[in-house]
N, C-alpha and C positions, 0 to 999 in steps of 0.2 A: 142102304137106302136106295140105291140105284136099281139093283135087285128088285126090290119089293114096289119100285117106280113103274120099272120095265112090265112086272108081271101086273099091276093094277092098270097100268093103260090097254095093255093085250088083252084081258078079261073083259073091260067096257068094250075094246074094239067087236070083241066073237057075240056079249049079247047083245050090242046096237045095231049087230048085223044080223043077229039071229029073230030081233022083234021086229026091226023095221024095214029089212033090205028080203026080208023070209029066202035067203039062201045063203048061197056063199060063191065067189068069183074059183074057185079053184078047182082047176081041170088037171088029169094028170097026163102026158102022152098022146094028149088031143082029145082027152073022154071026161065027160063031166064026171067028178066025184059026188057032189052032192046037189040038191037040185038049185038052177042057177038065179040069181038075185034077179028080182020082178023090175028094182028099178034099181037109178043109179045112185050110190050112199057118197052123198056129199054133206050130212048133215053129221053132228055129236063128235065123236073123235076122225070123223072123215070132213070136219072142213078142216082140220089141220096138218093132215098128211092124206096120200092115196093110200097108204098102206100101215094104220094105226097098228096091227098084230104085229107087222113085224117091225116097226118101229118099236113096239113094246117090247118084245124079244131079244132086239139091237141091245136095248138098254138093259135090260135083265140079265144077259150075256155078258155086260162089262161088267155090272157087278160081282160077276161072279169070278171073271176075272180079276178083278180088285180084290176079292178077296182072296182067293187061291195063289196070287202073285207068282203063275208058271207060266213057263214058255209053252209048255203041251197045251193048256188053259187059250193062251194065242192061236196057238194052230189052228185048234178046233175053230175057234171064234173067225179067222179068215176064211175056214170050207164052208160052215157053217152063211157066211156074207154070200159066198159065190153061190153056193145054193138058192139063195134066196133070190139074188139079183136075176138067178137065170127064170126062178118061179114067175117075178114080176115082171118080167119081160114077154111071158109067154100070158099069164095075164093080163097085161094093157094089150096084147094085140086082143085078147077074147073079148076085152070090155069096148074096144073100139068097133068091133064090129055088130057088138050088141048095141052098143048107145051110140053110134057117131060123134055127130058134132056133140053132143053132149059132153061126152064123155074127155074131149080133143080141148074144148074151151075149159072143163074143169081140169083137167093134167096140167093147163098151159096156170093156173090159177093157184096152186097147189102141189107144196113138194111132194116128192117121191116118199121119200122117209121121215119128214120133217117141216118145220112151217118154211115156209118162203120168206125174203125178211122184204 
């Protein structure tokens, strides 16, 4: 269940971002990869986290761990985190300089990977 949680929030994330944000935040090495979002996606599964894909992913990765019940299953799933946090990091700086304040009051408004309580 958690699985098929993770991977159905991640697919709303990629096309509520693909119809209404018409790009996507992710740069690799300081170079856009694909052309970059016209505004800021604070609506659909972006008022609940900054980062719905990979909150989707977070939670699709446990389940897979849950099911596998391995330690290798683990590993992967902590490189797998640290990869992502370093993505999102270099991400919020590209979306700060695209959006400012915008961008600075919705972070402040808005978890990282999950809702704020």
């Amino acid at each position: 269940m958690l699985a098929v949680a993770g991977l159905a929030l991640a697919i709303w994330s990629v096309v509520y971002m693909k119809i209404h944000g018409k790009g996507n935040p992710f740069d690799a090495m300081g170079h856009e990869i694909a052309p970059r979002t016209q505004c800021l996606m604070t609506n659909g599964p972006y008022r609940y986290s900054r980062n719905p894909m990979l909150s989707g992913t977070l939670v699709y990765y446990l389940g897979i761990i849950t099911i596998l019940f391995s330690w290798q299953a683990v590993l992967i799933f902590v490189v797998v985190v640290f990869i992502m946090m370093v993505q999102v990091h270099n991400e919020e700086q590209r979306l700060e300089r695209d959006f400012g304040d915008e961008y600075r009051n919705y972070k402040h408004k808005v978890g990282k990977f999950f809702p704020k309580l």
